[in-house]
Structures are given as C-alpha cells and as structure tokens.
C-alpha positions in Angstrom: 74.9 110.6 48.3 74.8 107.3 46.0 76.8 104.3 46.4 78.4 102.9 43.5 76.8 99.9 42.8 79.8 97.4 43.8 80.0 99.2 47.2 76.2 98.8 47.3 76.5 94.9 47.0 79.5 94.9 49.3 77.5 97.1 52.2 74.4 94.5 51.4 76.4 91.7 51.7 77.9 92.1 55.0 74.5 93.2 56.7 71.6 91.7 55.3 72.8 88.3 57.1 73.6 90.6 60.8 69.7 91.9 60.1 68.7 88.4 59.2 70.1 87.0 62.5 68.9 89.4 64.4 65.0 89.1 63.1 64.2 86.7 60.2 61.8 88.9 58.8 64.2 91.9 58.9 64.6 93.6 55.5 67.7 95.6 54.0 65.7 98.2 52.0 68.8 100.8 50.8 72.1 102.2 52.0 73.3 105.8 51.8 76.5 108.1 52.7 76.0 111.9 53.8 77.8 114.1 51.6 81.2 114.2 53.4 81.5 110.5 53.6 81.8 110.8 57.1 78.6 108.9 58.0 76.7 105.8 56.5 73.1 105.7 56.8 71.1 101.8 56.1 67.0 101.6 56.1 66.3 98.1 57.1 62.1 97.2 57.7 60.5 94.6 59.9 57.0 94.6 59.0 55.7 97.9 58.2 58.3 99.7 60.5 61.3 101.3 58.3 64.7 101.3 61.0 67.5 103.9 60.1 70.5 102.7 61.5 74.0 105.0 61.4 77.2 104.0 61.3 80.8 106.3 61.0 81.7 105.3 57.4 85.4 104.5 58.5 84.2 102.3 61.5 81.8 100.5 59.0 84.4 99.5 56.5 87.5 98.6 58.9 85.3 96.6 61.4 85.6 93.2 61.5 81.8 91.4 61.0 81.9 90.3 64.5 82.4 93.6 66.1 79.6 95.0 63.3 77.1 92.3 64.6 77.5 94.0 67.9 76.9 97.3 67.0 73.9 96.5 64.9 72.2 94.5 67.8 72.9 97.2 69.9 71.0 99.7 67.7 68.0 97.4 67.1 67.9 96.9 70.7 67.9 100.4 71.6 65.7 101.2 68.6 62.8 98.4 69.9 63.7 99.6 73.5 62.4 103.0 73.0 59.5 102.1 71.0 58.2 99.6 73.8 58.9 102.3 76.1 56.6 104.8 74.2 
C-alpha cells in the first residue's frame, strides 16, 4: 500500500538523517505500509545491497527520534551481523 505523498516526506524526513548517521553512503530508496496499516516496511541501500527494515506502524509514528535511532541501529546491526556471519 502507497503512502500519500505528505506522509512519504514526513517518513523520509525523519529517517534518511538516522540512515545517514549510521553509514554516510546509506540510501533511503522507498517506504511502504502492508494493507492493514499494521506494519511499515523502508528499503534503504548501501552500495549495491537493498536493506528492508520493518517497523509496527503505531510504534513508528509515536516514537520519539531518539528511541527510532535505536531501533534502526539495531536492525542494521543485526542485518550486517548476519551477513558477516554467512
């Protein structure tokens, strides 16, 4: 399911500067929301590696930045993690 394009921009604005702290190079490529709205999918890139990350919409939109930094890191971490391990 789309994003209207206002909560687009708002989704983009709060994340591509968590990606960019994270990894310079990191890219915000698009943002989508399953069909019951329960679940918010973003596809972010480093290179040429496309990284889904998932997020409960509700928790996206009520958590403070701070608290969203966290959980991002923690999904890039575990995402690189496992691919080191592989």
């Amino acid at each position: 399911m789309q994003l209207s394009s206002e909560r687009l921009d708002r989704v983009r604005g709060r994340l591509v500067p968590i990606l960019k702290k994270f990894n310079s190079e990191m890219q915000f490529i698009t943002v989508f929301v399953d069909s019951t709205r329960e679940f918010l999918g973003v596809v972010a890139q480093i290179e040429d590696r496309p990284i889904l990350l998932k997020f409960g919409w509700i928790d996206f939109i009520s958590r403070p930045d701070d608290d969203l930094q966290i959980e991002v890191f923690a999904q890039l971490e575990r995402k690189f993690a496992t691919e080191k391990a592989q």
